[in-house]
Biopython code that builds the backbone (N, CA, C, O; Angstrom):
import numpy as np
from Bio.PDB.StructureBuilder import StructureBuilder

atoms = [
    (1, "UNK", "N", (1.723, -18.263, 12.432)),
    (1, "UNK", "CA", (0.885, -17.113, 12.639)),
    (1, "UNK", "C", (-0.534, -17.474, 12.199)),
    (1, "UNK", "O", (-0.813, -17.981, 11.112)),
    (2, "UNK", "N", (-1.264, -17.206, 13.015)),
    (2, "UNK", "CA", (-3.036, -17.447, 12.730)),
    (2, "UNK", "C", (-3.513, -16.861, 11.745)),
    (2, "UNK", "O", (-2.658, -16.204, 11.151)),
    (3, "UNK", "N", (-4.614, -16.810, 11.268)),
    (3, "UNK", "CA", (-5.057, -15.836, 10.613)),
    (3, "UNK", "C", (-5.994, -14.619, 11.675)),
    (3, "UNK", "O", (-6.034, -13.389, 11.645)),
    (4, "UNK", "N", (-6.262, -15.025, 12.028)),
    (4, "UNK", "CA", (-6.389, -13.364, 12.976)),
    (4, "UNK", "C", (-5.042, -12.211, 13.524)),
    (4, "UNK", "O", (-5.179, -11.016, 13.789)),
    (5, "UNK", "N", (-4.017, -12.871, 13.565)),
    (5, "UNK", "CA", (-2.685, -12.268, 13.802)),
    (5, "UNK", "C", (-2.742, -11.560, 12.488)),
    (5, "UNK", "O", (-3.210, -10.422, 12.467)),
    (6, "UNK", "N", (-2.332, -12.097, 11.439)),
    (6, "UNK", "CA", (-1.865, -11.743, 10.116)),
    (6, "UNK", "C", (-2.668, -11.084, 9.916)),
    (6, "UNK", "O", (-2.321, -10.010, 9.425)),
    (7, "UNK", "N", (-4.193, -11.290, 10.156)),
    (7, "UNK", "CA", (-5.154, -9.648, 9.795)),
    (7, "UNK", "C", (-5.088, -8.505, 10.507)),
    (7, "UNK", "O", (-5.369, -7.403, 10.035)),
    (8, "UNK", "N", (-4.663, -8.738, 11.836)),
    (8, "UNK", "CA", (-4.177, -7.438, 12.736)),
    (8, "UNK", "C", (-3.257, -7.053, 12.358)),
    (8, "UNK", "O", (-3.297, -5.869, 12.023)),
    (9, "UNK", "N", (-1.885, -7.814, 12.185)),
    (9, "UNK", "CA", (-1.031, -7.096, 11.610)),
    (9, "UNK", "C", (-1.014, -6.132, 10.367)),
    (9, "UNK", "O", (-0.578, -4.981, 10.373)),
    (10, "UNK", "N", (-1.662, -6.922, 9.110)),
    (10, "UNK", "CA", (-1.820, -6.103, 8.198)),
    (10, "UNK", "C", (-3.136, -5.054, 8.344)),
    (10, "UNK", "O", (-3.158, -4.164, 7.494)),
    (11, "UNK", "N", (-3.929, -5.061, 9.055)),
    (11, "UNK", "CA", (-4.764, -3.817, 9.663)),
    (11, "UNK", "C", (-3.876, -2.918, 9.938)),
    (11, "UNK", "O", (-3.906, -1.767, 9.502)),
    (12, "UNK", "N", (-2.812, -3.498, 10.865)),
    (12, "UNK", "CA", (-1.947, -1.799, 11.605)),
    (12, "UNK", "C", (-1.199, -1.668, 10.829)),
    (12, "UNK", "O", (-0.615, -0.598, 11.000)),
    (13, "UNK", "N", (-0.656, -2.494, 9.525)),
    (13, "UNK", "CA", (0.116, -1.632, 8.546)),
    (13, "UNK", "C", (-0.534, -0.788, 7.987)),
    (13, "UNK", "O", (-0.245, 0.408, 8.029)),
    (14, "UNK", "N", (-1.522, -1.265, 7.368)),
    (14, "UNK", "CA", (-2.472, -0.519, 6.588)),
    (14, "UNK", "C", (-2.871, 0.620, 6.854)),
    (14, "UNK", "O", (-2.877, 1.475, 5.968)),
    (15, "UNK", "N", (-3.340, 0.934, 8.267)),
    (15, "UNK", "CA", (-3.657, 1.923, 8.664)),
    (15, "UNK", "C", (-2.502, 3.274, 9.163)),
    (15, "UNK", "O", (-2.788, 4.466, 9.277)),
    (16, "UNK", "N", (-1.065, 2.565, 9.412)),
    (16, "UNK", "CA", (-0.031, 3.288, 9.512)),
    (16, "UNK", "C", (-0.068, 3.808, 8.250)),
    (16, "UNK", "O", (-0.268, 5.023, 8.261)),
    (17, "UNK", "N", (0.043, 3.366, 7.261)),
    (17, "UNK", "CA", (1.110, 3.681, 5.798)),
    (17, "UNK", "C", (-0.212, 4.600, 5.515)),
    (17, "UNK", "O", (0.138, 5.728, 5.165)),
    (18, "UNK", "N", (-1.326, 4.475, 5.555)),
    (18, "UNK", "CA", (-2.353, 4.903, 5.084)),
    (18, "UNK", "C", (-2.491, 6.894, 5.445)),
    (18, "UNK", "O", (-2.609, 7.849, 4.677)),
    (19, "UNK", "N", (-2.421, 6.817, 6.635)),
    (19, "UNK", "CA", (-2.304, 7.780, 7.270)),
    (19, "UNK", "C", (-0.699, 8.357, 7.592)),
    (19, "UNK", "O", (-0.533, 9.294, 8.372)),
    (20, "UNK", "N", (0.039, 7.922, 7.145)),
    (20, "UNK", "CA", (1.003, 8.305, 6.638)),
    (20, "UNK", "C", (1.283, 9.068, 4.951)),
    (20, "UNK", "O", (1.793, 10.157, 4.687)),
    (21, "UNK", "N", (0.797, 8.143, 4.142)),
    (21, "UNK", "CA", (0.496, 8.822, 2.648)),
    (21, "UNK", "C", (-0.289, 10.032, 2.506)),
    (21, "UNK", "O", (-0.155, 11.130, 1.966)),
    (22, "UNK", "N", (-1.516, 9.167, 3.475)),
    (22, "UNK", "CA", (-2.677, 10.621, 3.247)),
    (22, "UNK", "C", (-2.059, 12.260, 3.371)),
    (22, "UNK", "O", (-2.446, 13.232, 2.722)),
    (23, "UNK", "N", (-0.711, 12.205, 4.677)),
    (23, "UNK", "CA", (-0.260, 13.389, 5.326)),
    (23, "UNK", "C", (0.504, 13.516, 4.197)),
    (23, "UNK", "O", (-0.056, 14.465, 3.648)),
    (24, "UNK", "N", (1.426, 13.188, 3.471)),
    (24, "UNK", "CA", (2.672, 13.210, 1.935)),
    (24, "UNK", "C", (1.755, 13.867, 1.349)),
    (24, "UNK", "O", (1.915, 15.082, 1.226)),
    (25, "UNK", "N", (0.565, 13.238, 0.839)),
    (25, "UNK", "CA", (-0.605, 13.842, -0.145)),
    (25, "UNK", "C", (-0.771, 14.902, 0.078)),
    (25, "UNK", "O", (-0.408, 15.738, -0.750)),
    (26, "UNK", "N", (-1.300, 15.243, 1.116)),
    (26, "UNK", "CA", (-1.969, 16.565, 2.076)),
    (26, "UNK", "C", (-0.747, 17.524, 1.898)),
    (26, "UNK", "O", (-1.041, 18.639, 1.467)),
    (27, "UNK", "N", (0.436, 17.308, 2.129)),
    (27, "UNK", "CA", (1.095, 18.705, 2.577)),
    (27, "UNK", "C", (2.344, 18.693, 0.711)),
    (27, "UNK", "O", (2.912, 19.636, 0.159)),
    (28, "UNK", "N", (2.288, 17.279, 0.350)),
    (28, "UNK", "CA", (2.977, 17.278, -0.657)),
    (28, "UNK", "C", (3.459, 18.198, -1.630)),
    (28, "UNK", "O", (4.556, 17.872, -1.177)),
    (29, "UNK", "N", (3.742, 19.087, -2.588)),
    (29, "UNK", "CA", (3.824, 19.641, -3.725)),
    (29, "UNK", "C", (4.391, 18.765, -4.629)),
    (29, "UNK", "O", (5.606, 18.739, -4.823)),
    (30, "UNK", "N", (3.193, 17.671, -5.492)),
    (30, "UNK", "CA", (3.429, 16.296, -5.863)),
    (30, "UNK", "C", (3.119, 17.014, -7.656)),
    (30, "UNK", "O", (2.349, 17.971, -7.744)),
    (31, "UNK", "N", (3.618, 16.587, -8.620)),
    (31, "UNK", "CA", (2.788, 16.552, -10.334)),
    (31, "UNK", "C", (1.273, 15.836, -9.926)),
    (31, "UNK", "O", (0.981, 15.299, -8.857)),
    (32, "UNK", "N", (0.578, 15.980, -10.912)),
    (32, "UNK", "CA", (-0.401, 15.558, -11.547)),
    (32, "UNK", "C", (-0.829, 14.324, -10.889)),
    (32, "UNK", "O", (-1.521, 13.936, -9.948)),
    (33, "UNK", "N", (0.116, 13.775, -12.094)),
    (33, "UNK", "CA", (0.533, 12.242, -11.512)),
    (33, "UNK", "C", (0.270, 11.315, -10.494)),
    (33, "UNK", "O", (-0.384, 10.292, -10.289)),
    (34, "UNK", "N", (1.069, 12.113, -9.922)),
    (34, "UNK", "CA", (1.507, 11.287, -8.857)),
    (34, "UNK", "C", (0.106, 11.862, -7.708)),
    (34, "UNK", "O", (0.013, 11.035, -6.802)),
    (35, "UNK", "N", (-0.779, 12.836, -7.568)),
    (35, "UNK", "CA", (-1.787, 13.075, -7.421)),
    (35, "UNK", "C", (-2.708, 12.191, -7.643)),
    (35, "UNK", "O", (-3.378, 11.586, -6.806)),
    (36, "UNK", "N", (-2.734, 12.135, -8.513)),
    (36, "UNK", "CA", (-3.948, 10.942, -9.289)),
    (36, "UNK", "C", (-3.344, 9.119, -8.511)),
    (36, "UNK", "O", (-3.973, 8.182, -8.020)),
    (37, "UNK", "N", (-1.979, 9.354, -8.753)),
    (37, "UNK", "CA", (-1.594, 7.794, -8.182)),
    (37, "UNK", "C", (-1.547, 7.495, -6.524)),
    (37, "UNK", "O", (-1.595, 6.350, -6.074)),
    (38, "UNK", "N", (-1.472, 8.385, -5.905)),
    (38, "UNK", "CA", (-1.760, 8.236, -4.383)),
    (38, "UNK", "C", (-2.982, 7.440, -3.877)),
    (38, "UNK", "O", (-2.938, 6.383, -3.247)),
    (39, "UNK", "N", (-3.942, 8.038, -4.211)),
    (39, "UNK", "CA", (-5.208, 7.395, -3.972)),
    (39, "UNK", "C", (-5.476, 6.391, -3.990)),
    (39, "UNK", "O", (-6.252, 6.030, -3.105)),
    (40, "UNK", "N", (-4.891, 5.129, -5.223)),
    (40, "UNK", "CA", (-5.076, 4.187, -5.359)),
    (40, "UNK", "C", (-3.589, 3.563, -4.825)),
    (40, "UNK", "O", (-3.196, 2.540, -5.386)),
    (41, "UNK", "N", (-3.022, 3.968, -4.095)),
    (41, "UNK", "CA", (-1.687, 3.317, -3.674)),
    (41, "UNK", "C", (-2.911, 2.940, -2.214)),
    (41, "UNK", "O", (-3.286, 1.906, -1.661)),
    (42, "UNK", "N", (-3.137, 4.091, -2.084)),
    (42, "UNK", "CA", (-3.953, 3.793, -0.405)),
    (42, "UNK", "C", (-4.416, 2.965, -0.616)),
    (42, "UNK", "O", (-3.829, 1.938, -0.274)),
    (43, "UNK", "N", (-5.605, 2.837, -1.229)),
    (43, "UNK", "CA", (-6.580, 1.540, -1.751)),
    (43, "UNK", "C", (-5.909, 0.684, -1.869)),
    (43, "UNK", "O", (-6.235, -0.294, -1.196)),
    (44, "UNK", "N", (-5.102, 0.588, -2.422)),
    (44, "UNK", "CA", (-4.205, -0.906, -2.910)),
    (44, "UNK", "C", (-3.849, -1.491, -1.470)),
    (44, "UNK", "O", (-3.967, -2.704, -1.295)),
    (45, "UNK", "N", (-3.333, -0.500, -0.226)),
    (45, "UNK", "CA", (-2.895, -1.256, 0.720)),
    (45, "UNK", "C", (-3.802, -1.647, 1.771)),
    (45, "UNK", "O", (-3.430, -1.819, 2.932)),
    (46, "UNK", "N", (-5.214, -1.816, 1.298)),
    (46, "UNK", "CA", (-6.369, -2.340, 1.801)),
    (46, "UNK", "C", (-6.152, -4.072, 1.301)),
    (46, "UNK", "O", (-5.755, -5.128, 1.792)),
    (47, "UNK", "N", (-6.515, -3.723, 0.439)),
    (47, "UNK", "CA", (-6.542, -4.946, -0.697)),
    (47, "UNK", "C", (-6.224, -6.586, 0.002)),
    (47, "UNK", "O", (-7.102, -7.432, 0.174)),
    (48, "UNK", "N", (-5.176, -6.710, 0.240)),
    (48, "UNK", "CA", (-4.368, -7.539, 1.558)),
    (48, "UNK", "C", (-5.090, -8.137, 2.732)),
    (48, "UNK", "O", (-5.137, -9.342, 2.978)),
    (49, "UNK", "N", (-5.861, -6.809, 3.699)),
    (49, "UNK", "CA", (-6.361, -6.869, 4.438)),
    (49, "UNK", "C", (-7.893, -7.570, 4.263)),
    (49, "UNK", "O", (-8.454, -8.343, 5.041)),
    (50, "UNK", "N", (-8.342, -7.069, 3.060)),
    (50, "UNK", "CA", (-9.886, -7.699, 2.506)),
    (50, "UNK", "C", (-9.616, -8.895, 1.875)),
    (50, "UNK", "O", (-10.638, -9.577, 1.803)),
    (51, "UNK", "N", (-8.596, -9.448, 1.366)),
    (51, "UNK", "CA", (-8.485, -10.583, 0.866)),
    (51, "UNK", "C", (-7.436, -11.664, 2.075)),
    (51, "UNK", "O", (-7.083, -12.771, 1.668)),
    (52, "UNK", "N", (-7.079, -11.262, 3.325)),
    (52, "UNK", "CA", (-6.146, -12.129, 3.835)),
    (52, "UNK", "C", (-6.757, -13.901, 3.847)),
    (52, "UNK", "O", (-6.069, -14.870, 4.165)),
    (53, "UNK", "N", (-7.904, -13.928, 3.499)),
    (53, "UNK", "CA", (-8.420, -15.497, 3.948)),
    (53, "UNK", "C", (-7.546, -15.997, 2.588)),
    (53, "UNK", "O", (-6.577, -16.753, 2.662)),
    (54, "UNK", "N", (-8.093, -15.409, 1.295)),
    (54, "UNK", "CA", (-6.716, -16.053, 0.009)),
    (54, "UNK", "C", (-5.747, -16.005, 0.378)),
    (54, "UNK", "O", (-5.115, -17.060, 0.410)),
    (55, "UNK", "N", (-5.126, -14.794, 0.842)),
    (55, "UNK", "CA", (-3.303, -14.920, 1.192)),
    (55, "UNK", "C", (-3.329, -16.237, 1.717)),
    (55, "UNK", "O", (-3.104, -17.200, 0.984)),
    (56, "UNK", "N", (-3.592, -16.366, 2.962)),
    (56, "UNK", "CA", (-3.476, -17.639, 3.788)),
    (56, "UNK", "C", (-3.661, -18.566, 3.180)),
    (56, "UNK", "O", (-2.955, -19.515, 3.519)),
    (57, "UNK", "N", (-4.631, -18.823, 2.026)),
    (57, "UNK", "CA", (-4.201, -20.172, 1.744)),
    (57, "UNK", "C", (-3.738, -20.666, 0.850)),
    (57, "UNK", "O", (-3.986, -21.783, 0.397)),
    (58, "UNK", "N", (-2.722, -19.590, 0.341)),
    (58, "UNK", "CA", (-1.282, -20.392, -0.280)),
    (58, "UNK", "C", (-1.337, -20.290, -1.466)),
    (58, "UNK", "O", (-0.368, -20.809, -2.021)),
    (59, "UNK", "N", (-2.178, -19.764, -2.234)),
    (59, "UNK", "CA", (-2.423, -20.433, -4.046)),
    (59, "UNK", "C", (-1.236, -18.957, -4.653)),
    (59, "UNK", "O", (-1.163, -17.833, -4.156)),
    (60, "UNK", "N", (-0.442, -19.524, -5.861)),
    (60, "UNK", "CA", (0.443, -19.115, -6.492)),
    (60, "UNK", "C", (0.199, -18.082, -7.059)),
    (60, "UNK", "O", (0.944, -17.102, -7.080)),
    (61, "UNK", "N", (-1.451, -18.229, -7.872)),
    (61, "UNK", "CA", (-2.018, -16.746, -8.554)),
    (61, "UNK", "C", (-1.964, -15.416, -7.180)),
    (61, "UNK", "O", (-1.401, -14.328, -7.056)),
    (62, "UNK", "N", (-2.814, -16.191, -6.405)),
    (62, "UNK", "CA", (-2.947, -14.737, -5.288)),
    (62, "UNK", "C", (-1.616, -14.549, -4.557)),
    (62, "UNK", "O", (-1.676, -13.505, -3.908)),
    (63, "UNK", "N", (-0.497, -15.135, -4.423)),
    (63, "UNK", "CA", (0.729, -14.762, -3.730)),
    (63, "UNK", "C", (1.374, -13.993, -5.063)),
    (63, "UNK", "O", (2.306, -13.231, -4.806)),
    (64, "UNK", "N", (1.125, -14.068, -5.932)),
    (64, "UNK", "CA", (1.579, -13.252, -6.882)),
    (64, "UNK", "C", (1.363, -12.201, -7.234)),
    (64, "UNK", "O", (2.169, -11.340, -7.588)),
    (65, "UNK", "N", (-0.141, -12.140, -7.154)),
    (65, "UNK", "CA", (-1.205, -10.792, -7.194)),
    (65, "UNK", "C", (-0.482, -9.767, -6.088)),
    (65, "UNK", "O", (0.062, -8.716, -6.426)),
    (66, "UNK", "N", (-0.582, -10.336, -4.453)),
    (66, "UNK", "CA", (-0.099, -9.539, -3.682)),
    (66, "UNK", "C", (1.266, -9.046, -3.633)),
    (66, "UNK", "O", (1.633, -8.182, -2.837)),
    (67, "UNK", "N", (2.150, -9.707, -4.652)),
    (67, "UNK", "CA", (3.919, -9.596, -4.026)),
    (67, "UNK", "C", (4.312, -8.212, -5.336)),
    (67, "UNK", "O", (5.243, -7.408, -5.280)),
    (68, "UNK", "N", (3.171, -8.342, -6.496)),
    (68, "UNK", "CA", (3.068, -7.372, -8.016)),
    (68, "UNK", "C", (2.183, -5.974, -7.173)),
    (68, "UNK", "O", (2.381, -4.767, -7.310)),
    (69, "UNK", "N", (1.209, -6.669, -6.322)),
    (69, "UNK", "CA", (0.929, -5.086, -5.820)),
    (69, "UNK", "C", (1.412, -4.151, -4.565)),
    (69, "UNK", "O", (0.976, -3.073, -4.159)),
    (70, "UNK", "N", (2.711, -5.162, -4.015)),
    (70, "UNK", "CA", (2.816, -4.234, -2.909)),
    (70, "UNK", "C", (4.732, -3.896, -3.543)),
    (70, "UNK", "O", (5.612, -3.331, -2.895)),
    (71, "UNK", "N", (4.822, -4.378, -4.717)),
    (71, "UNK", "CA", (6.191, -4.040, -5.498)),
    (71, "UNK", "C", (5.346, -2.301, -6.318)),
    (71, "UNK", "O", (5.829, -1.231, -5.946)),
    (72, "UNK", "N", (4.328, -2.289, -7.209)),
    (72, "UNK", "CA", (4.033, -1.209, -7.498)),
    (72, "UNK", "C", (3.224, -0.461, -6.147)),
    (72, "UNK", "O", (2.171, 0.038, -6.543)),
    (73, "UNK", "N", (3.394, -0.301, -4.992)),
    (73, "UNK", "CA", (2.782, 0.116, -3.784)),
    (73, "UNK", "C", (4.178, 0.947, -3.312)),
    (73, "UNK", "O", (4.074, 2.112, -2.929)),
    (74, "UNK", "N", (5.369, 0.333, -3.359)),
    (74, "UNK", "CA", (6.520, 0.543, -3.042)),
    (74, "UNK", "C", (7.106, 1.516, -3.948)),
    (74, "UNK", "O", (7.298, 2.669, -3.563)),
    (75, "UNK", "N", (7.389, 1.158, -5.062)),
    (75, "UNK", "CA", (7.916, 2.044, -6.199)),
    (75, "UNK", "C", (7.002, 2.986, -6.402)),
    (75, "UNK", "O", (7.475, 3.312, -7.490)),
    (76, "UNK", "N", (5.952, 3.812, -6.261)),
    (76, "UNK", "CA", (4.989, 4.751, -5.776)),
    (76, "UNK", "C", (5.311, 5.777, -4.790)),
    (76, "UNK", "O", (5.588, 6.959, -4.996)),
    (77, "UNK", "N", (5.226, 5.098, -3.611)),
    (77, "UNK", "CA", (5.842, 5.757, -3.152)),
    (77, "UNK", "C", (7.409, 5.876, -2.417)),
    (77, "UNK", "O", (7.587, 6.557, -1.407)),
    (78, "UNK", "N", (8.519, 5.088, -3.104)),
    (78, "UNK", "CA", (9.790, 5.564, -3.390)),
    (78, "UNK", "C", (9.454, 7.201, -4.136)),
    (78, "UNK", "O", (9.721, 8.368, -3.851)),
    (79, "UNK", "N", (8.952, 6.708, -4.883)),
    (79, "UNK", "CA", (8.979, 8.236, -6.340)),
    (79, "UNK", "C", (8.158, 9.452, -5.141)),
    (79, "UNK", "O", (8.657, 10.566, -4.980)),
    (80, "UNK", "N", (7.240, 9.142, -4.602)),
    (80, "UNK", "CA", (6.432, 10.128, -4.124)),
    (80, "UNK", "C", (7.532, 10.377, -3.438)),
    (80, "UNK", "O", (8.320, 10.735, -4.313)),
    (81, "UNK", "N", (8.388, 10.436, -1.869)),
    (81, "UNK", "CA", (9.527, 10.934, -1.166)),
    (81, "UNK", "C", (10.315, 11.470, -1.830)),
    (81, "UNK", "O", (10.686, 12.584, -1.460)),
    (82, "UNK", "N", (11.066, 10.700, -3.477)),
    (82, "UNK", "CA", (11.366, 10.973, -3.791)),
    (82, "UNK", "C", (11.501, 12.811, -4.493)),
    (82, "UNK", "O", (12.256, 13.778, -4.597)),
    (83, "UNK", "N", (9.892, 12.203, -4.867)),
    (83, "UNK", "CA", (9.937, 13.859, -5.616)),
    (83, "UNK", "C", (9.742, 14.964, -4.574)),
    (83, "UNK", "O", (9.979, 16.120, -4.926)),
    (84, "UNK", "N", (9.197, 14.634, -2.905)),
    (84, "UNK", "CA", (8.968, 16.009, -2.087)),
    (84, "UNK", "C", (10.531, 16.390, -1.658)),
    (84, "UNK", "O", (10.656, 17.586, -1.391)),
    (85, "UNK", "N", (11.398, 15.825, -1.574)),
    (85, "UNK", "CA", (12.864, 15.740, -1.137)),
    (85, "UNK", "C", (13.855, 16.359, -2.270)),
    (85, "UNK", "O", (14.953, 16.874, -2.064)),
    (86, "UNK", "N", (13.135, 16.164, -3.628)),
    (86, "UNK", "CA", (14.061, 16.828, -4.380)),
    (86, "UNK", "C", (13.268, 18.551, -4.503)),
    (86, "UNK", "O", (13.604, 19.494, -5.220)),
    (87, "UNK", "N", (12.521, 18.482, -3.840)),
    (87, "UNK", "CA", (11.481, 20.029, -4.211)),
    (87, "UNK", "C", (11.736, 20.708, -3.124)),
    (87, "UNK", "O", (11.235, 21.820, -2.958)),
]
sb = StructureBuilder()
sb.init_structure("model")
sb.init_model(0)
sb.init_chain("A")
sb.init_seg("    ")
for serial, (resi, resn, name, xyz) in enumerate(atoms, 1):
    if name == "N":
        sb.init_residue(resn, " ", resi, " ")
    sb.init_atom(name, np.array(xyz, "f"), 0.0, 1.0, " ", f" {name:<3s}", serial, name[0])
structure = sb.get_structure()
């Protein structure tokens, strides 16, 4: 995969999940919390997209950086579904 692939791709994730959260946020009845933590879940799934030239080239710190932020990106919003589903 090129690196122009891998930036489109993670563009249309980004922009799916993005606008997907935003709508959870928007119609949610979320705590505090998890209010305050949305925002930067979005942001976070930029992150990827502005840094793909590091992803691509392989170094251990930044494959680590990305695999720690899209594990707390995930467990975020597990909890966010979580909590509109139990409400």
């Amino acid at each position: 995969m090129t690196l122009s692939q891998a930036r489109r791709n993670q563009l249309v994730i980004a922009a799916i999940s993005s606008a997907l959260l935003t709508t959870l946020w928007a119609i949610g009845d979320l705590p505090g919390s998890m209010n305050t933590a949305l925002p930067f879940v979005i942001a976070a799934l930029w992150i990827p997209v502005f840094l793909s030239r590091k992803q691509r080239d392989g170094g251990v710190l930044w494959n680590s950086l990305f695999g720690i932020l899209g594990i707390a990106v995930v467990s975020v919003v597990v909890r966010v579904v979580w909590l509109i589903g139990r409400g």
